[in-house]
N, C-alpha and C positions, 0 to 999 in steps of 0.2 A: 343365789349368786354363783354356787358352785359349778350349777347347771349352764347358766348363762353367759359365761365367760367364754368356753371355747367355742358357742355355738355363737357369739358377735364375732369372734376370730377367723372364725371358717367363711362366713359372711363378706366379712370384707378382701378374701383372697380370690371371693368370684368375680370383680374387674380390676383384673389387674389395669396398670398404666401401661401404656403402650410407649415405648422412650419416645423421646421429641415430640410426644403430643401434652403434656401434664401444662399445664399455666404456671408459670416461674411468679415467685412469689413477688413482689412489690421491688424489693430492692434486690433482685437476681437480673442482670441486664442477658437482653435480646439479642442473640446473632443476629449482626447485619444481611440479608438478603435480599439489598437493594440490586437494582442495575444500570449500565448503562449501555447503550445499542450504541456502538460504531461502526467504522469500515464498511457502509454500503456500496452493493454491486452488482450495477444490473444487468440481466444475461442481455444478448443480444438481438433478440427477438423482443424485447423490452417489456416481457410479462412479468420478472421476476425479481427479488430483491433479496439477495442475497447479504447477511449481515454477520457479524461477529455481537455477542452480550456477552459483556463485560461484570462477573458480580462481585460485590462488594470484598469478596476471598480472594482475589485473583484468580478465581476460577473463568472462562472463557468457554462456549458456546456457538457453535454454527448454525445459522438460524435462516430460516428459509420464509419468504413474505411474496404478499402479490403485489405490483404495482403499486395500488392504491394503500397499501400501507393498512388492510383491514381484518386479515387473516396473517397468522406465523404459525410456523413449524418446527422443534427444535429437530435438528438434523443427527446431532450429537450430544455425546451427554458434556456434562463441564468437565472441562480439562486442564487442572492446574499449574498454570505458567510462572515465573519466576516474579519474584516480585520487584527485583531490581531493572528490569527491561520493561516498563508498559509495550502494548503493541502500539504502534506509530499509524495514523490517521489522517497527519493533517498535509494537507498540497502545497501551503504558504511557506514548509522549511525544504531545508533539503537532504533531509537523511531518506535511505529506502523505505517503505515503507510495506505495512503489512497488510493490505488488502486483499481481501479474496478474488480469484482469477476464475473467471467461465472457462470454458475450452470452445472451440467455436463452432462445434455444434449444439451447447449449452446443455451439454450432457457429463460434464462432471465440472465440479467446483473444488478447484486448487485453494489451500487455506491453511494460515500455521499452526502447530501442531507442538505439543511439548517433548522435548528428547532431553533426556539424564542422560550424562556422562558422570564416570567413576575415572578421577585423576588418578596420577602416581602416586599422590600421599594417599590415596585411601580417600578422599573426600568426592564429595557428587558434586558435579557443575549444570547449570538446566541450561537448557538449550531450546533452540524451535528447530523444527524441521518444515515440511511439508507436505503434507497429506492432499488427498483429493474425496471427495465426496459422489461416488457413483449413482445418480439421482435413478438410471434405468435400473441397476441391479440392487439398488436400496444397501452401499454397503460404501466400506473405506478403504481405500487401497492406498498406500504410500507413494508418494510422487518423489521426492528428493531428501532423503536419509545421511545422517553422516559416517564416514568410514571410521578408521581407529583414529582419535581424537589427539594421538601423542604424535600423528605423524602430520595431521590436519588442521589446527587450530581456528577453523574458522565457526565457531561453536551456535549460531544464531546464521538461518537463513530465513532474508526476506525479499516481500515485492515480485511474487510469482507471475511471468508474462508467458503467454503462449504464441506461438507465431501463428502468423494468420492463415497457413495449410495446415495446423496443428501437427507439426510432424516434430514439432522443439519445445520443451518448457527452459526459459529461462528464471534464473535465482540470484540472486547475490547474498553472496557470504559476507559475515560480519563475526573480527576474530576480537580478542580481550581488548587488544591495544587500538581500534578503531578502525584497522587496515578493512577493506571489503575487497571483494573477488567476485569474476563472475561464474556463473556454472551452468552448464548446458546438458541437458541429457533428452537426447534423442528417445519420445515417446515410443513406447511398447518394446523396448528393452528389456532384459530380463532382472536387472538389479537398477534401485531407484538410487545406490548410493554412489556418490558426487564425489569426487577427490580434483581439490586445487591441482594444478599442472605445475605450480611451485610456490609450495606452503610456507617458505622462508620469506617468500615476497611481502612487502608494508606496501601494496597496491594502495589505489581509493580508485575505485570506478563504482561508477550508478549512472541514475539518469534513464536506463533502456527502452528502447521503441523501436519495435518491430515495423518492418514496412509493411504496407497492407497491401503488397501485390505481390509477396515472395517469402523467401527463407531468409533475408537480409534484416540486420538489425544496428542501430544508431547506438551506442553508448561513450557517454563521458570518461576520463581519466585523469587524475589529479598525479603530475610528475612532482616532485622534488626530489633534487638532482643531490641537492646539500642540504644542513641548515642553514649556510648564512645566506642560499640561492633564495631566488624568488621563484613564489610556485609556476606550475605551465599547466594550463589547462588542453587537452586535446578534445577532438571533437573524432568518432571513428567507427566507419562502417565496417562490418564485420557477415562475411558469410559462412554458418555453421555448415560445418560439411560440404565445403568447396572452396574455391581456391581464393574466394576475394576479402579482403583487406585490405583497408587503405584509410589514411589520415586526410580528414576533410578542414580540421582549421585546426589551428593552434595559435592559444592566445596567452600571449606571455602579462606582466604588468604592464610594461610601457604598449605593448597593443591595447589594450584593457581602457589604460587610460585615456587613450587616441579617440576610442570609439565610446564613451563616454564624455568626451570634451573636458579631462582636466587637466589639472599642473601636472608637468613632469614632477612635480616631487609629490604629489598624495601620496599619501599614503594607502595604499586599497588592498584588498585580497580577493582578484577574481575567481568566479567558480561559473560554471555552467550550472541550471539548476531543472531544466526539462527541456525534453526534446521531444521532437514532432514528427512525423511524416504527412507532406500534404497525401490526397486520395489516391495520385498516380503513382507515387514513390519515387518522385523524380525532386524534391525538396525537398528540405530538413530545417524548420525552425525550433531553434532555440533559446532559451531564457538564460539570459547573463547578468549577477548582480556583482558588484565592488565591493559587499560586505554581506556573508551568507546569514551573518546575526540580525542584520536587521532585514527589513519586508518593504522596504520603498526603494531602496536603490536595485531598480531591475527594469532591463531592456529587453527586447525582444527582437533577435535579429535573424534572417532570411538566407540558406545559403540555398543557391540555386542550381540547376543540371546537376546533380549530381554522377560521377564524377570528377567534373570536367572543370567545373570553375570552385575557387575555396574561397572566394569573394562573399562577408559577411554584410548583409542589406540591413539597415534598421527599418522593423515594422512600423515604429512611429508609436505603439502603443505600450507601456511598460507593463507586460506579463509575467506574473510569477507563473503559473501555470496554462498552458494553451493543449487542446483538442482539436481536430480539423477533421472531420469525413464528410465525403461527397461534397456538398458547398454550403457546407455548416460549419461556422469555426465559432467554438466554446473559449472563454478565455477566465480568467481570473485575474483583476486587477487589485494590488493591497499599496493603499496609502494613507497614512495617518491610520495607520493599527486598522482600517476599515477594510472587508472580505468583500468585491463587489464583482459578483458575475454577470457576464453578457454574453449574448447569443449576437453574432452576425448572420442573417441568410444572404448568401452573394450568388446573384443566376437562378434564381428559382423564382416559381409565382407568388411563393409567399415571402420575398424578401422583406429585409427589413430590420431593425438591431431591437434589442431586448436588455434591460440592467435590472440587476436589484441586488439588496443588502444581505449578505450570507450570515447563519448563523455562528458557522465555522467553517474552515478550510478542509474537513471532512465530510466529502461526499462525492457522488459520483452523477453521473446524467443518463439520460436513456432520449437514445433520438430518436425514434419510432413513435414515442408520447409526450417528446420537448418536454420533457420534466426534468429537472433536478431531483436526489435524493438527500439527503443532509442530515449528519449527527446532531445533537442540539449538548453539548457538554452541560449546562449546567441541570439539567432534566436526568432525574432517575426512576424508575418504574419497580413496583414492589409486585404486579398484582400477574407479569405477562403480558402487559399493553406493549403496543410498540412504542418506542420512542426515537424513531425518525420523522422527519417532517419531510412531504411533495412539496415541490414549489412548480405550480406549472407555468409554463413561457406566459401565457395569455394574460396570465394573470399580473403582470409585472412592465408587460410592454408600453416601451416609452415614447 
């Protein structure tokens, strides 16, 4: 036994355990490493799907897929974002949202990104930023950075747009107290970092849509003038890097009401909640509800020439969300809690409308393959599967 002792000793130091691979004993619990796939986006060539996975850590992943949803890629490694801010997905509310951005030659993917900030007292604040993903040069380049945080407070940007000549990425900022901003930075700049034009402002703008035939871009603004005021929504096209600006509606509560059909005394809080450009860039439809907390009350109305007439049209059809290219218009109708999208073709050989039941108001389309892309929230994946679902027109048509 003398003999034998250090020679079973020795023995069992030739495999050792390798950490995180050993079997946790019965009653040692399991890290979660589940997931869940949101934020799809499809380039525009409509081969690709661009997604955000979601893991059970709040860690976050850029994730690359084809079309048919049968192949993925991870782009990035996970990148731990705060756990107080999930990333936002869904098209049925109206805060910014975090979707990943193509650029429009579908050669880099704009996507948010986690930024640490070290406050005055000494403590860390997390933040997003946004990064881009260069699919030709296989690498990441920083798209929109923040500056010194004591002089900026706008700590979270989201809902990265590119204009349709990509010569613009747009951003909006999002600071503690709910104020957002928007920010512009002229691609191929030499510094990707963003500074408010006046950080003391309690702004609210979103809503942004670039026109698809220029450098011009549509966003919303929520005025209040006081507390005891009633809010003003503005409607206002904007040219980066020239000289135009200009207010296309403004809709107070008794407008609000008017165009809704109610009592002078409802009580309501208008908001704008998407805007459009038709194909020419000569129109701008937007979504108007009388209560941003709930998903039924929402109109859809038309302003036309712009910017000659500020005459608001009701569509007739109550859209939370609306898409429009070439003479395809995508829309998004929520009532009674139900997600129901439809396809119009207006002027083409294959006219004709399309509905079906969504699984969520996370998702995106791809018109090249009439497909829908779609999160499914209650679905989570352990193994690497995707978990988005296609939904193609054909399959649905009414």
């Amino acid at each position: 036994m003398v003999v034998l002792l250090p020679l079973l000793f020795v023995a069992g130091c030739r495999h050792k355990v390798v950490s995180g691979q050993a079997k946790a004993p019965p009653s040692t619990a399991q890290p979660d490493t589940s997931y869940q796939d949101m934020l799809p986006a499809v380039s525009h060539d409509g081969s690709r799907v661009a997604f955000m996975r979601v893991y059970a850590d709040s860690c976050v992943q850029l994730c690359l897929a084809d079309i048919k949803l049968q192949h993925v890629e991870a782009l990035t490694i996970p990148d731990l974002l705060g756990h107080d801010r999930p990333l936002r997905g869904d098209r049925t509310q109206y805060y910014p949202l975090d979707r990943p951005a193509w650029s429009p030659d579908d050669s880099i993917i704009a996507y948010p990104a986690s930024e640490w900030f070290e406050l005055e007292d000494g403590e860390s604040q997390p933040g997003l930023a946004i990064n881009g993903f260069d699919l030709k040069a296989h690498r990441i380049v920083p798209l929109a950075i923040h500056p010194d945080l004591k002089e900026d407070p706008y700590y979270w940007f989201h809902d990265p747009q590119w204009s349709a000549n990509g010569k613009y990425l747009s951003v909006i900022g999002e600071g503690s107290a709910g104020q957002t901003e928007l920010f512009l930075r002229r691609v191929g700049d030499n510094s990707p970092k963003l500074k408010s034009s006046n950080p003391e402002s309690k702004r609210d703008r979103g809503s942004v849509s670039w026109s698809p035939t220029g450098n011009r871009l549509a966003i919303r603004e929520g005025v209040l003038a006081a507390v005891s005021a009633d809010p003003v929504e503005i409607l206002r096209v904007m040219e980066p890097g020239g000289t135009t600006s200009f207010e296309v509606a403004r809709i107070r509560t008794e407008d609000a009401r008017k165009l809704f059909g109610l009592d002078r005394n409802a009580i309501i809080s208008p908001r704008i909640l998407n805007t459009c450009w038709n194909p020419e860039g000569t129109e701008i439809a937007v979504s108007i509800t009388t209560d941003p907390k709930t998903t039924s009350t929402c109109k859809t109305f038309w302003v036309s020439s712009i910017p000659t007439t500020q005459k608001l049209e009701h569509a007739k059809t109550p859209d939370r969300w609306l898409h429009w290219q070439e003479q395809v218009c995508w829309g998004l109708n929520v009532n009674k809690e139900q997600i129901i999208a439809y396809i119009n073709m207006i002027g083409t050989d294959a006219a004709g409308s399309w509905k079906t039941k969504m699984p969520s108001g996370d998702f995106d389309l791809s018109l090249p393959n009439m497909t829908y892309i779609c999160a499914n929230p209650g679905r989570r994946g352990t193994n690497g599967e995707i978990m988005l679902s296609a939904i193609f027109v054909n399959e649905f048509r009414k």
